[in-house]
mmCIF file as gemmi writes it, N, C-alpha and C atoms, coordinates in Angstrom:
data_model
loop_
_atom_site.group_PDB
_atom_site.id
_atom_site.type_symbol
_atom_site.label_atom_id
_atom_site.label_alt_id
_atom_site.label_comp_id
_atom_site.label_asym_id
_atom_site.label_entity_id
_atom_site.label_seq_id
_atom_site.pdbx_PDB_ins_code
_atom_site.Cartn_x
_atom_site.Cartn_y
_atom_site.Cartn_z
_atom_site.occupancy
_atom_site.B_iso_or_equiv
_atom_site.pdbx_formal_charge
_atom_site.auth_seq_id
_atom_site.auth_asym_id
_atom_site.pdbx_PDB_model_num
ATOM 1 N N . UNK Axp A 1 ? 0.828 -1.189 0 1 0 ? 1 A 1
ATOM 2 C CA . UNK Axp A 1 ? 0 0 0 1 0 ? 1 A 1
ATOM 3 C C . UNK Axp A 1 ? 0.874 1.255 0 1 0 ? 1 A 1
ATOM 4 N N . UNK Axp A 2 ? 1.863 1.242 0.822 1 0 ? 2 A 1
ATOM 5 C CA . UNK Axp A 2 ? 2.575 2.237 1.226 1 0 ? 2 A 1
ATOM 6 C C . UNK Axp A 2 ? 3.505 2.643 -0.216 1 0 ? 2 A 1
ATOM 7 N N . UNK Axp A 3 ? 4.109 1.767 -0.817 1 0 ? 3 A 1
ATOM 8 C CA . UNK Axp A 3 ? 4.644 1.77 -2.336 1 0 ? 3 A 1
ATOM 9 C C . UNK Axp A 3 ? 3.838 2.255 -3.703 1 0 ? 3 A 1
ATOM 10 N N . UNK Axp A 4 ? 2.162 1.806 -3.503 1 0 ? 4 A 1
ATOM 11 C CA . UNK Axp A 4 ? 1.233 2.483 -4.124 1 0 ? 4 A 1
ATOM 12 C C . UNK Axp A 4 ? 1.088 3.936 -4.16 1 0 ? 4 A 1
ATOM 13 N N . UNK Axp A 5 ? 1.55 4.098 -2.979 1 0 ? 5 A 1
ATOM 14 C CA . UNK Axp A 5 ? 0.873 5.577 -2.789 1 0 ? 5 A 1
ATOM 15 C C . UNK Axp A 5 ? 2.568 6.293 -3.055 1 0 ? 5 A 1
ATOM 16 N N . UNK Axp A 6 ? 3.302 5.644 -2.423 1 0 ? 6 A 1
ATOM 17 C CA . UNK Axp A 6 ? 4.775 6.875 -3.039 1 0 ? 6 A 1
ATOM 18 C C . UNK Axp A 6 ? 5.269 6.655 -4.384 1 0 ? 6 A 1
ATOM 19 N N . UNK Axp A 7 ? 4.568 5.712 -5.4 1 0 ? 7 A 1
ATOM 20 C CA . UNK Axp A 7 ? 4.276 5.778 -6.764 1 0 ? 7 A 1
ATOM 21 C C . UNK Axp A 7 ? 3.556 6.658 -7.225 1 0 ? 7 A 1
ATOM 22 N N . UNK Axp A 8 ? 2.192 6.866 -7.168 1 0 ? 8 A 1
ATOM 23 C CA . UNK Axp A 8 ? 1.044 7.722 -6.889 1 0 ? 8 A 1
ATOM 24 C C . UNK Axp A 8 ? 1.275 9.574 -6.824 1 0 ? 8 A 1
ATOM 25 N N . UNK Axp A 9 ? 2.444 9.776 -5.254 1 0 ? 9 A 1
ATOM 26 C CA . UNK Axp A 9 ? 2.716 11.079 -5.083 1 0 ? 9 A 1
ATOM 27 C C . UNK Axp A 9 ? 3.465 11.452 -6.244 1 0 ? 9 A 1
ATOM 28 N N . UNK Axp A 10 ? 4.86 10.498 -7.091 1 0 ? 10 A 1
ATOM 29 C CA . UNK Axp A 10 ? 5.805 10.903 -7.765 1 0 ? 10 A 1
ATOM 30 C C . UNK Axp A 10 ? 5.248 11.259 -8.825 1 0 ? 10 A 1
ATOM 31 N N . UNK Axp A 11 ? 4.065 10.296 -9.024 1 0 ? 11 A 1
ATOM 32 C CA . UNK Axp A 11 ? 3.866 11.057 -10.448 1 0 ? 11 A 1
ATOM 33 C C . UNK Axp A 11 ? 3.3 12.264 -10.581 1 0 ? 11 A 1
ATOM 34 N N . UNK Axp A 12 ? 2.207 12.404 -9.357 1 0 ? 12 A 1
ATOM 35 C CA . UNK Axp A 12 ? 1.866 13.653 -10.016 1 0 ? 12 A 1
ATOM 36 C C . UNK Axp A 12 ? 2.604 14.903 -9.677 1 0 ? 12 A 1
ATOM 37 N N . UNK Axp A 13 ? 3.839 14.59 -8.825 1 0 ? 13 A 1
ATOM 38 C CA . UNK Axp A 13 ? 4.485 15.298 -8.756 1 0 ? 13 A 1
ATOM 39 C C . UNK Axp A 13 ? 5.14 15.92 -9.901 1 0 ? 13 A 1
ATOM 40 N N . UNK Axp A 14 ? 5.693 14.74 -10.311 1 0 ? 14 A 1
ATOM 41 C CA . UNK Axp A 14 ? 6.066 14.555 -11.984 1 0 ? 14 A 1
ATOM 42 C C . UNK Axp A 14 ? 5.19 15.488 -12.969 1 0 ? 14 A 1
ATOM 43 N N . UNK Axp A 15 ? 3.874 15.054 -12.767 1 0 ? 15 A 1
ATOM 44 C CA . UNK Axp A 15 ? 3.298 15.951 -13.992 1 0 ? 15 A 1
ATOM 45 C C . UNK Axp A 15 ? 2.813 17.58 -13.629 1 0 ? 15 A 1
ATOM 46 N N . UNK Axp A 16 ? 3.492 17.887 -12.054 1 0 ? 16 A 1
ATOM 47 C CA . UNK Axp A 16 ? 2.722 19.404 -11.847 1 0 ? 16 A 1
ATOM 48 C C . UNK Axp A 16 ? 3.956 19.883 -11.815 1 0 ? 16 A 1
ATOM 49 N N . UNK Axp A 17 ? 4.97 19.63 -12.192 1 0 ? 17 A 1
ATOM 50 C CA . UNK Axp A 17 ? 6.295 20.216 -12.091 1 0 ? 17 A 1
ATOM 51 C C . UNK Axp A 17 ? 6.404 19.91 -13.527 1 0 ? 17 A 1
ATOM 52 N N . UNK Axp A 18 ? 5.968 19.583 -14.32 1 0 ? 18 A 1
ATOM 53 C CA . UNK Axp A 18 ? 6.667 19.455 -16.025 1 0 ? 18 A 1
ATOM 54 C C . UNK Axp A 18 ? 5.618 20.5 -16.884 1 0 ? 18 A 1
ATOM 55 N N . UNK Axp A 19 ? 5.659 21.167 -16.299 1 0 ? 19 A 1
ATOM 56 C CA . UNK Axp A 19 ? 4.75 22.093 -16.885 1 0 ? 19 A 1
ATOM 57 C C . UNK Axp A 19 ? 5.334 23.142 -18.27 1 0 ? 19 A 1
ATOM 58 N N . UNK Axp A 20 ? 4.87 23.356 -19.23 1 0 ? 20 A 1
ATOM 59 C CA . UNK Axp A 20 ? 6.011 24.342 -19.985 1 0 ? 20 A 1
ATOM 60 C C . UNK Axp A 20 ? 5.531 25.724 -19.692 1 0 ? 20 A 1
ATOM 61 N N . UNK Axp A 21 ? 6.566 26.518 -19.209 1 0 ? 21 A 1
ATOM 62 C CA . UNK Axp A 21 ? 7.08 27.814 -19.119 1 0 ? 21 A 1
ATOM 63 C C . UNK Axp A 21 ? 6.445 28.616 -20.412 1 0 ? 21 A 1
ATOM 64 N N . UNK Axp A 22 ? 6.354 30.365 -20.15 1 0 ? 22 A 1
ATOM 65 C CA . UNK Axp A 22 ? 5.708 30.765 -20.666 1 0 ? 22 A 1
ATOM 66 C C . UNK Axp A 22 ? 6.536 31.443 -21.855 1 0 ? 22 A 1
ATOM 67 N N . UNK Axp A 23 ? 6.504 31.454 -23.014 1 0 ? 23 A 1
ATOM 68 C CA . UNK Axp A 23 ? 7.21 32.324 -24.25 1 0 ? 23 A 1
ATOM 69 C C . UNK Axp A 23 ? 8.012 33.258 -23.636 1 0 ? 23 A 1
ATOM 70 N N . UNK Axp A 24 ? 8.959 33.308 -24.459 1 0 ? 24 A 1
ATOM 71 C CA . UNK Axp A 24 ? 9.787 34.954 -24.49 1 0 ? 24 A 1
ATOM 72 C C . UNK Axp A 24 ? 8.736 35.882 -24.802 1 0 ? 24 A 1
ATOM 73 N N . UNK Axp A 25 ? 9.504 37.201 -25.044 1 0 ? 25 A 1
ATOM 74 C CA . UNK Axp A 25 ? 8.482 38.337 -25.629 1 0 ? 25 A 1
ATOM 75 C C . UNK Axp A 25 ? 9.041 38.028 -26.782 1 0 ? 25 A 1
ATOM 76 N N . UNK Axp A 26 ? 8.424 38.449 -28.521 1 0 ? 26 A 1
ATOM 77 C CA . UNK Axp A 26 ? 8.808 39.005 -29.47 1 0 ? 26 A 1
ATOM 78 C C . UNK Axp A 26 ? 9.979 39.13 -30.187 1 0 ? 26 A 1
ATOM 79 N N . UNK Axp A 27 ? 10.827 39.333 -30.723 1 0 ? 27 A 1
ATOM 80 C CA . UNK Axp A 27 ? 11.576 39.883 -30.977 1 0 ? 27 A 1
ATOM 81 C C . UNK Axp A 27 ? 10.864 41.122 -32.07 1 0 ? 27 A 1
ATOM 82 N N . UNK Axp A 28 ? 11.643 42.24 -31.219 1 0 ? 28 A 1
ATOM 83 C CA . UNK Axp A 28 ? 10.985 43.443 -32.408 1 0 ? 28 A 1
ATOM 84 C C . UNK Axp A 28 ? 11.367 43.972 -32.76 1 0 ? 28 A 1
ATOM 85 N N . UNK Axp A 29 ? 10.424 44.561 -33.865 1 0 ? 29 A 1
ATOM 86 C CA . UNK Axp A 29 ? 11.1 44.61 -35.6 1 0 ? 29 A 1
ATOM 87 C C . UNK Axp A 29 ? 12.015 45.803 -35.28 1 0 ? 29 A 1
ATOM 88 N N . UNK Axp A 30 ? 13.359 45.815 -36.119 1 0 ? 30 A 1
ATOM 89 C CA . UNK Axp A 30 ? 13.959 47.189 -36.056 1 0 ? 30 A 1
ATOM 90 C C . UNK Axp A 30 ? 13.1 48.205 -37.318 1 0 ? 30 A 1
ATOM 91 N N . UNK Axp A 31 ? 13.102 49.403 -36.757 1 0 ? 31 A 1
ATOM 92 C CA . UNK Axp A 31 ? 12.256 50.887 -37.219 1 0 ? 31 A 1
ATOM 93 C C . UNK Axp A 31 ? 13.392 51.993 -37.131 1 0 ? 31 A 1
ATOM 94 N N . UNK Axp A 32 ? 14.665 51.21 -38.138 1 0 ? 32 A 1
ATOM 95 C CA . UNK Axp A 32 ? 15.706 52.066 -38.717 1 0 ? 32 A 1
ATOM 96 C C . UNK Axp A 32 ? 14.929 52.475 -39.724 1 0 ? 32 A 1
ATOM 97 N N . UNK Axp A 33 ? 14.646 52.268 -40.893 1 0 ? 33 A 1
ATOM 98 C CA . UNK Axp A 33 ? 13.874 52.726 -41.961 1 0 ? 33 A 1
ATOM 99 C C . UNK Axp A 33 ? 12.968 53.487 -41.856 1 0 ? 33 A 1
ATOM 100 N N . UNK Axp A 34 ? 12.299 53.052 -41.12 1 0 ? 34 A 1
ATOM 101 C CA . UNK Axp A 34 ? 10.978 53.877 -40.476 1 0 ? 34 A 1
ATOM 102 C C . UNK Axp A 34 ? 11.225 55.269 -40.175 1 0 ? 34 A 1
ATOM 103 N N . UNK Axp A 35 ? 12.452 55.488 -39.498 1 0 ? 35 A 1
ATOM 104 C CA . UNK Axp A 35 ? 13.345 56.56 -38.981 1 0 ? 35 A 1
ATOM 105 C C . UNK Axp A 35 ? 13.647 57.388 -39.673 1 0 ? 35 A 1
ATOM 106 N N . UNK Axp A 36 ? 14.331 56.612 -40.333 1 0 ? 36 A 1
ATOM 107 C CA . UNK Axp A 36 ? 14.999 57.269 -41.79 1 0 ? 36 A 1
ATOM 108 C C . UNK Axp A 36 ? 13.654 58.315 -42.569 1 0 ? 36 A 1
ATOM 109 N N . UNK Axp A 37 ? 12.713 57.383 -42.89 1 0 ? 37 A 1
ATOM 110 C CA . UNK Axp A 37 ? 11.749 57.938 -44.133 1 0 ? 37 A 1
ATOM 111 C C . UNK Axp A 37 ? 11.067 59.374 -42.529 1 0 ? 37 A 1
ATOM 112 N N . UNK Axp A 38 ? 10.601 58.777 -41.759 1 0 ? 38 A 1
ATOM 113 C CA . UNK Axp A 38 ? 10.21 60.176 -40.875 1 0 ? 38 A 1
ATOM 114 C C . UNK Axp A 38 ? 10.522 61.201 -40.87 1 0 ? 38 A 1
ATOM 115 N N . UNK Axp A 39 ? 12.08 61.148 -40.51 1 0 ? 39 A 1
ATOM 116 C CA . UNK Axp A 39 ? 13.486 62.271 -40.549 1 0 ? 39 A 1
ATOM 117 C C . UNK Axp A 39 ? 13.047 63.182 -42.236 1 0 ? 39 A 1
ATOM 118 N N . UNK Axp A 40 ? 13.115 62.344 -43.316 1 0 ? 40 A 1
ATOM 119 C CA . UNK Axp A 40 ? 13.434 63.185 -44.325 1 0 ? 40 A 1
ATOM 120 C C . UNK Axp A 40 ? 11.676 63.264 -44.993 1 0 ? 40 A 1
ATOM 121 N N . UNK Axp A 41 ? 10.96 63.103 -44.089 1 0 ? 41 A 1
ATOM 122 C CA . UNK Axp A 41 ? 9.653 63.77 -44.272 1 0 ? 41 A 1
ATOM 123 C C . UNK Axp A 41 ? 9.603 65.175 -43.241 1 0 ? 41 A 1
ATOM 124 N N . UNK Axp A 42 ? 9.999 64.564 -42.596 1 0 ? 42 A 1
ATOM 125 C CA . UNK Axp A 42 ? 9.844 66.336 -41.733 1 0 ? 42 A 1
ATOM 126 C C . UNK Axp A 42 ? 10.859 66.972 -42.154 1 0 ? 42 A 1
ATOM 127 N N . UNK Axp A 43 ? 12.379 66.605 -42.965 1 0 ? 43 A 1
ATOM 128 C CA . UNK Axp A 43 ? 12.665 67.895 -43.898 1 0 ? 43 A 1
ATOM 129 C C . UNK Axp A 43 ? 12.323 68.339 -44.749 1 0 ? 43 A 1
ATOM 130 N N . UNK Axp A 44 ? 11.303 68.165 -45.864 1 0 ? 44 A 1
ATOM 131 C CA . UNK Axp A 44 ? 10.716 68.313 -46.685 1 0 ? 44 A 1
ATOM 132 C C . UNK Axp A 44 ? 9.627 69.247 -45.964 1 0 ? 44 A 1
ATOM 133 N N . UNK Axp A 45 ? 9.08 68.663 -44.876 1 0 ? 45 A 1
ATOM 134 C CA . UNK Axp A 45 ? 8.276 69.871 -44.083 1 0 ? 45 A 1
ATOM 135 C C . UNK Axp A 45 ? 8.244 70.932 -44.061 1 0 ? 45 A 1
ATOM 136 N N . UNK Axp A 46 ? 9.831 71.24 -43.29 1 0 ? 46 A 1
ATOM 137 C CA . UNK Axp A 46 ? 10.733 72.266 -42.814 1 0 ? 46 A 1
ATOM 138 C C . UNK Axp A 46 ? 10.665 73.063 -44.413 1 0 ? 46 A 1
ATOM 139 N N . UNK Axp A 47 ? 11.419 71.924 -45.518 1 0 ? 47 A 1
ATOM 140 C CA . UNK Axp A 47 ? 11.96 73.096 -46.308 1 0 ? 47 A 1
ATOM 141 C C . UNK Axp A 47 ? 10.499 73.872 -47.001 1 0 ? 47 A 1
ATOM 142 N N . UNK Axp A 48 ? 9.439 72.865 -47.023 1 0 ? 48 A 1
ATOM 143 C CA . UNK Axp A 48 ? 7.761 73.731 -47.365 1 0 ? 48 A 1
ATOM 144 C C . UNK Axp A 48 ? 7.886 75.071 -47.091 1 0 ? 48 A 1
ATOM 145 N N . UNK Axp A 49 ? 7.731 74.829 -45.421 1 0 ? 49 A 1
ATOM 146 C CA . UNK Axp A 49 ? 7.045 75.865 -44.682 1 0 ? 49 A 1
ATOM 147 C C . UNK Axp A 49 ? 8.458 77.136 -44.941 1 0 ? 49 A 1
ATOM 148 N N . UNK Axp A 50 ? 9.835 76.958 -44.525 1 0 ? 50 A 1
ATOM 149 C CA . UNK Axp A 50 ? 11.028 77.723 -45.037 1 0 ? 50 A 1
ATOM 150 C C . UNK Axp A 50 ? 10.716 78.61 -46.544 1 0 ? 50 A 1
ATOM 151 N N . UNK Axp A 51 ? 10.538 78.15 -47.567 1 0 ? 51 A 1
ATOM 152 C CA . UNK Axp A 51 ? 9.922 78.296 -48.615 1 0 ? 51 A 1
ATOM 153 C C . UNK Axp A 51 ? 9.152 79.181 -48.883 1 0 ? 51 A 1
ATOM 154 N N . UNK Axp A 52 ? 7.589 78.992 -47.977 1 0 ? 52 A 1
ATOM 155 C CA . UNK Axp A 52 ? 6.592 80.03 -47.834 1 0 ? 52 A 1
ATOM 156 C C . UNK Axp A 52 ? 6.938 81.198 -47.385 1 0 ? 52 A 1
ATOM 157 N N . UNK Axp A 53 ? 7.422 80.82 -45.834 1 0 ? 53 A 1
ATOM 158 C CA . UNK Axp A 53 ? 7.684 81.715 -45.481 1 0 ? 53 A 1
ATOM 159 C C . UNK Axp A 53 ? 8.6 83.361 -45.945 1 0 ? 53 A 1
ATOM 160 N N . UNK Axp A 54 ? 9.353 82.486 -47.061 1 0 ? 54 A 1
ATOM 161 C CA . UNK Axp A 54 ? 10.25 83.84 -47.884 1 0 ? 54 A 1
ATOM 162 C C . UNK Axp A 54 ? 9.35 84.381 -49.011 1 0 ? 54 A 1
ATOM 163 N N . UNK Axp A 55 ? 8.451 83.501 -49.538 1 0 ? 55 A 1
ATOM 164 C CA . UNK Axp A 55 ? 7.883 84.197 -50.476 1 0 ? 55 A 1
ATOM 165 C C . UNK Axp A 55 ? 6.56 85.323 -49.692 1 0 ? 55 A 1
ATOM 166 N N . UNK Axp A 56 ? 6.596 84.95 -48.685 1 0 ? 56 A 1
ATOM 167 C CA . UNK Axp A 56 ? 5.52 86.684 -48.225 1 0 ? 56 A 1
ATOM 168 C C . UNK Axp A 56 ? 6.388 87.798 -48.087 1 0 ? 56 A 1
């Protein structure tokens, strides 16, 4: 009986300890490009509004 039951504990010991762990995060995306095209949209901005501004 006593062998039943410390068979019994191991396993489910066994199966509440084999549990799988939860994911990493992500790996995320690099937003060099992204950067890039932003940057030389807001100079194009700049040179707009620069622009206007001389022709008044």
């Amino acid at each position: 009986m006593r062998k039943t039951m410390n068979i019994m504990v191991f396993i489910n010991l066994t199966l509440l300890l084999a549990q799988p762990t939860f994911p990493n995060e992500p790996n995320q995306a690099p937003i060099g490009g992204i950067g890039v095209l932003a940057a030389a949209g807001g100079a194009l901005a700049l040179k707009k509004l620069w622009k206007k501004k001389k022709e008044r």
